[in-house]
C-alpha positions as CSV (number, residue, x, y, z in Angstrom):
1,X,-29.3,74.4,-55.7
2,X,-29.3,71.2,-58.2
3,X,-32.6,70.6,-57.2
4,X,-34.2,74.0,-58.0
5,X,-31.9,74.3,-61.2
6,X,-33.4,71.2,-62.6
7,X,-37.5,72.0,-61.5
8,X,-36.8,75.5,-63.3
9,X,-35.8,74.0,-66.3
10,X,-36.6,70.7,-66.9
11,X,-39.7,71.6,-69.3
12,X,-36.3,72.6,-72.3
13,X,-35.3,68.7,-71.4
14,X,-39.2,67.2,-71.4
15,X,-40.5,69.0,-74.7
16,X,-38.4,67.2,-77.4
17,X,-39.3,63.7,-75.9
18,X,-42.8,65.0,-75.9
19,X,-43.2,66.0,-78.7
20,X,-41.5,63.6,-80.6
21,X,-44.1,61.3,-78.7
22,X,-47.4,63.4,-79.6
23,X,-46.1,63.7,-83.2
24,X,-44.5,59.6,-83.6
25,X,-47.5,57.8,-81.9
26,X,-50.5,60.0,-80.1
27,X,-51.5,61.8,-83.0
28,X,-51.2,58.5,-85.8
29,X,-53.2,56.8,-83.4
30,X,-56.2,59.5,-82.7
31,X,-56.3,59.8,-87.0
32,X,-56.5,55.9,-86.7
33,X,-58.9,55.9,-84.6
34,X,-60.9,58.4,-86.2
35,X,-60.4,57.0,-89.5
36,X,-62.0,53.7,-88.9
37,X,-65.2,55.9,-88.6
38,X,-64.7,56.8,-92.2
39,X,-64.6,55.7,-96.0
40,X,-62.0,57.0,-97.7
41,X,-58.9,56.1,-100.0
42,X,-56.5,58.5,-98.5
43,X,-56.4,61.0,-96.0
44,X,-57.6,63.9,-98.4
45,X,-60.7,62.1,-99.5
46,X,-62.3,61.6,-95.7
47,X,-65.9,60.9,-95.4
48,X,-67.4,60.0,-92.0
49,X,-69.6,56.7,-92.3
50,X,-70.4,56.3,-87.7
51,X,-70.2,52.2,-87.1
52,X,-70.4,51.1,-90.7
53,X,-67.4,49.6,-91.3
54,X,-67.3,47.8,-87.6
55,X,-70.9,46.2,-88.9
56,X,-69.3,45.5,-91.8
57,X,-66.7,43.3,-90.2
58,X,-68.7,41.1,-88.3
59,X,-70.0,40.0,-92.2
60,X,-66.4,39.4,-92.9
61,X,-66.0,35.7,-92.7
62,X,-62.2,35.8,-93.3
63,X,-62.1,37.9,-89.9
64,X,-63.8,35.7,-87.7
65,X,-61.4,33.0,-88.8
66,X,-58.6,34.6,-88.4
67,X,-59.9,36.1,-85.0
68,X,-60.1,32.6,-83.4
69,X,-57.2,31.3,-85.1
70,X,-55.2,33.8,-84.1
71,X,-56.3,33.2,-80.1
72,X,-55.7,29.7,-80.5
73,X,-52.5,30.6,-82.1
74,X,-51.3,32.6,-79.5
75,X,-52.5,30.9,-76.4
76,X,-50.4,27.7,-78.2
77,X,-48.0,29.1,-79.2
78,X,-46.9,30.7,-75.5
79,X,-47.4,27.8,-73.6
80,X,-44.8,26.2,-75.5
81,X,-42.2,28.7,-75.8
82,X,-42.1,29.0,-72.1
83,X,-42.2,25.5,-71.2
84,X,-39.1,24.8,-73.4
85,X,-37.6,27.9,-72.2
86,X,-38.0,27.6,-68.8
87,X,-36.5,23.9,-68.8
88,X,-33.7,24.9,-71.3
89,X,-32.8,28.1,-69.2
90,X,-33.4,25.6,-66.0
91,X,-30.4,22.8,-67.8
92,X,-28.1,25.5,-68.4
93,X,-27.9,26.9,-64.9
94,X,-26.7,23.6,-63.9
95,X,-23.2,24.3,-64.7
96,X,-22.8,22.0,-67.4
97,X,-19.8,23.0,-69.3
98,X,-20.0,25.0,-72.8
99,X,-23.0,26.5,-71.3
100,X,-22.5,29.8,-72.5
101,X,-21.9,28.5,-76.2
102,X,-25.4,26.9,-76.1
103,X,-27.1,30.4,-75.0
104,X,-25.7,32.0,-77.9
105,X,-26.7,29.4,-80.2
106,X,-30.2,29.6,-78.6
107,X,-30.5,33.2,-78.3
108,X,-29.0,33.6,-82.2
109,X,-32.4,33.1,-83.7
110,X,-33.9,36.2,-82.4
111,X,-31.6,38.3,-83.9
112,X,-33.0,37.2,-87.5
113,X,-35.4,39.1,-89.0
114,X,-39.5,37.6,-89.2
115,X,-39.0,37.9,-92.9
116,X,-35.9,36.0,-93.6
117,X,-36.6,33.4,-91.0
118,X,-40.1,32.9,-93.1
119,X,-38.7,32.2,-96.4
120,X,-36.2,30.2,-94.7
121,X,-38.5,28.0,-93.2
122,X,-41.0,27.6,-95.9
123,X,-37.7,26.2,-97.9
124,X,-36.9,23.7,-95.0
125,X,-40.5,22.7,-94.7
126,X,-41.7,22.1,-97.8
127,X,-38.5,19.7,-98.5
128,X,-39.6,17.8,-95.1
129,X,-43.5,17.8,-96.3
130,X,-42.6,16.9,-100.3
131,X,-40.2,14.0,-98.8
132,X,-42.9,12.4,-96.8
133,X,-45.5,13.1,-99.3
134,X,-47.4,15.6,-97.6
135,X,-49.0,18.7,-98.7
136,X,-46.6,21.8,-99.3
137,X,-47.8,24.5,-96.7
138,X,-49.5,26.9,-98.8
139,X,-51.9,23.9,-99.9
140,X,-52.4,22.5,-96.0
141,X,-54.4,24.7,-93.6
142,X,-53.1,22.1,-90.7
143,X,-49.3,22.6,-92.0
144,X,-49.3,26.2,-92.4
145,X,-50.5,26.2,-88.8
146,X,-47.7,23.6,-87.4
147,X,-45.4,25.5,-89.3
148,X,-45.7,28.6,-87.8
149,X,-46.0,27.7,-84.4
150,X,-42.3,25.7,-85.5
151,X,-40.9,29.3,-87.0
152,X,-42.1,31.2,-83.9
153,X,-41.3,28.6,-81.1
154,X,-37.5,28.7,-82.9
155,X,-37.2,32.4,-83.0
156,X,-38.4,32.9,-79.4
157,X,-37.3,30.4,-77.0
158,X,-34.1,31.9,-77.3
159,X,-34.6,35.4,-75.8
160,X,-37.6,33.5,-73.2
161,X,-34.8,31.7,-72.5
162,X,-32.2,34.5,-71.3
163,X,-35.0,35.7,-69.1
164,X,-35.6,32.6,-67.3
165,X,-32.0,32.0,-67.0
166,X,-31.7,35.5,-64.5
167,X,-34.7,34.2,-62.5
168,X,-33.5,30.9,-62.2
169,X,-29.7,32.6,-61.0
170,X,-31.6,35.1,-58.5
171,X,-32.7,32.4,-56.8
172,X,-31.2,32.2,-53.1
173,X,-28.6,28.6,-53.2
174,X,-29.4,28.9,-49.3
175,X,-33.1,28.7,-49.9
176,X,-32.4,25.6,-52.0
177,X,-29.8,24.0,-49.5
178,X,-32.2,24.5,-46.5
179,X,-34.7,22.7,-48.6
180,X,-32.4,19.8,-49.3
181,X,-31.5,19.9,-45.6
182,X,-34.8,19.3,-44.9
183,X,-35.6,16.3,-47.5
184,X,-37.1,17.9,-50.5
185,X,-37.1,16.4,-54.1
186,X,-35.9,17.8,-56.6
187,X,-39.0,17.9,-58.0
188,X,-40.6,19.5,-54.6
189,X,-37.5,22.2,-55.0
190,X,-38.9,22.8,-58.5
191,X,-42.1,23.5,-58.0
192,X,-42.4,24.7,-55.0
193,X,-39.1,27.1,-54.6
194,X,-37.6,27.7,-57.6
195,X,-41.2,28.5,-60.0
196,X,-42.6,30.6,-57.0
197,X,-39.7,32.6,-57.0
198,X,-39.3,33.4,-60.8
199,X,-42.8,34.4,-61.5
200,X,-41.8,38.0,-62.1
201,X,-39.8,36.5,-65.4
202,X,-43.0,34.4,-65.7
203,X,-44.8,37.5,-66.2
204,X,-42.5,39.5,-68.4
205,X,-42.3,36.2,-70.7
206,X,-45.9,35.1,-71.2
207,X,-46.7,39.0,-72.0
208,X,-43.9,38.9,-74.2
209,X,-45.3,35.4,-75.8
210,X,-48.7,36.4,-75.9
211,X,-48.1,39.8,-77.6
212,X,-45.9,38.4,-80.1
213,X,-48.9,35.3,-81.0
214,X,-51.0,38.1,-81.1
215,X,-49.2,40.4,-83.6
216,X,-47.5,37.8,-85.7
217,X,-47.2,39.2,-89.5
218,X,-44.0,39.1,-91.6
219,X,-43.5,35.3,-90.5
220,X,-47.3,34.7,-91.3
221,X,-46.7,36.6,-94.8
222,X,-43.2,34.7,-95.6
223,X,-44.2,31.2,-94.6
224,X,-47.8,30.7,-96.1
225,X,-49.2,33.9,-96.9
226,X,-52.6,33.2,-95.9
227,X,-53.2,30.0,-98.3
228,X,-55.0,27.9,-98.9
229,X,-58.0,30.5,-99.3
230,X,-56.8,32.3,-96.5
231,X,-57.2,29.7,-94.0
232,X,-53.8,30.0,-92.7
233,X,-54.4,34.0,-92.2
234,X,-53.4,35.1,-88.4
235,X,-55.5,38.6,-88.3
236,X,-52.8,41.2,-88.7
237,X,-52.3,39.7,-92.6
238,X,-55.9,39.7,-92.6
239,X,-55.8,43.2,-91.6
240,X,-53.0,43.6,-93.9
241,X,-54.9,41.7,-96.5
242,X,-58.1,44.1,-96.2
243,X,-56.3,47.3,-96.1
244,X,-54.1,47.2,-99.2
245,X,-55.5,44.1,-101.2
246,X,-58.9,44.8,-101.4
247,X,-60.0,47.8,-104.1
248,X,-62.2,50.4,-103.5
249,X,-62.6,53.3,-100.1
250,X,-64.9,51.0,-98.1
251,X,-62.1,47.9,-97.7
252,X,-59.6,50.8,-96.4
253,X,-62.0,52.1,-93.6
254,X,-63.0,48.4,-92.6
255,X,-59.2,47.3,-92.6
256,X,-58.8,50.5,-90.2
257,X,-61.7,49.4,-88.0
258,X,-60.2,45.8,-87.8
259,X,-56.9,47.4,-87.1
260,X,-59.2,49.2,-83.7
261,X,-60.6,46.1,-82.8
262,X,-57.3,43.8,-83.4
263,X,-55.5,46.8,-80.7
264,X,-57.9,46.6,-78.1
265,X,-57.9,42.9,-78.5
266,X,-53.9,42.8,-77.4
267,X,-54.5,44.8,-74.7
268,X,-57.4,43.5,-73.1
269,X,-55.7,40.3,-73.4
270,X,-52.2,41.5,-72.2
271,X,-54.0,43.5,-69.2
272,X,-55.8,39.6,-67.9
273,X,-52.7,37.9,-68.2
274,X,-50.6,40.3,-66.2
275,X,-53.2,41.0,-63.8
276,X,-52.9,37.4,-63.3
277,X,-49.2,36.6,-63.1
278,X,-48.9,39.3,-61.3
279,X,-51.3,38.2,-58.3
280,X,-49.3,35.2,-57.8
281,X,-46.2,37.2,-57.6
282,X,-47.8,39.3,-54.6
283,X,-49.3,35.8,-53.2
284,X,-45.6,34.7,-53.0
């Protein structure tokens, strides 16, 4: 009886979902899509251009920068968040007292807005650089780059952190004690137990790392804003930069193509890596 009640109605539950899906994010991103096809200055002025602007933005020098600094930037950046993560998540599962206490602490960072963590850091920063005599980051390329890969690592080790920390405690204590039993190290129980076992957190937390390298903005903006010369531009200020900082219809259209092309970047990128955690989670 349930069963039929809820096949003969279910469409009254479904459509509200559905359409708030169609209307919030399926039909802004067909328009999107459509509009990086086009010159225009808003969305009453359309005209259709084909592949212009995508020619256009392999002329763009400040995109190809930020393209590759922005892959080096992420590919950096989530190695070390999840190596710290998984060895502070792996000390805290020791039973060390005031355990708890230092997960809050660690996790409290996230919880900050990209914004406010940016201004915050560019204020502690810049003291540290101006004391040792160095060059304030928005006059440093090098710094703005150290700096954000600082800002990030701080805001996201925390929640990488909580992740590990449920691997790590799903982990069979028989498997480990058998292991012991049978003369293993502690590095041996590590590597070869313990990592094998968590690679489903693995996965969730380099997709999570990578994605957020990828898409990095508001800290970008706070921190260095791009300078010197827009060196320290990740691409989604550059495609911020191009969309609303650049005059006339043409920038709009090429900042919508760039916007295309920076999408189907993430998910290319995101598809490979969890194709490939993922195979060693089946392997295990």
């Amino acid at each position: 009886m349930v069963g039929r009640t809820i096949k003969k109605w279910w469409p009254i539950f479904v459509l509200p979902t559905f359409a708030a899906f169609v209307i919030g994010f399926l039909w802004p991103f067909i328009w999107g899509i459509y509009l990086s096809f086009c010159k225009f200055t808003t969305v009453q002025d359309v005209t259709f251009v084909g592949f212009s602007n995508y020619s256009k933005i392999l002329l763009d020098n400040t995109f190809s920068h930020s393209f590759w600094l922005t892959v080096v930037f992420a590919f950096v950046s989530s190695i070390l968040i999840n190596v710290l993560a998984f060895f502070i998540a792996l000390a805290l599962t020791k039973g060390y007292k005031g355990t708890n206490a230092f997960r809050t602490v660690f996790f409290m960072p996230n919880l900050i807005g990209g914004i406010v963590l940016g201004y915050i850091w560019q204020t502690l920063l810049n003291g540290l650089l101006s004391k040792w005599g160095q060059p304030l980051l928005s006059l440093s390329a090098r710094n703005g780059f150290i700096g954000m890969l600082i800002l990030l690592m701080w805001q996201q080790i925390g929640y990488m952190m909580i992740i590990y920390i449920a691997g790590l405690n799903n982990v069979s204590p028989d498997l480990v004690e058998a292991a012991q039993i049978d003369g293993a190290t502690s590095r041996q129980i590590l590597f070869k137990i313990k990592l094998p076992m968590i690679m489903p957190s693995v996965t969730i937390c380099t997709f999570l790392t990578l994605t957020n390298g990828f898409k990095m903005f508001d800290q970008n903006l706070s921190l260095t804003g791009g300078d010197p010369g827009k060196q320290s531009q990740l691409l989604a200020l550059n495609i911020y930069d191009t969309f609303y900082a650049r005059s006339g219809p043409q920038w709009k259209g090429i900042g919508q193509a760039k916007a295309v092309v920076f999408f189907i970047l993430v998910v290319v990128i995101a598809l490979i890596q969890l194709r490939a955690t993922s195979s060693k989670e089946v392997q295990q």
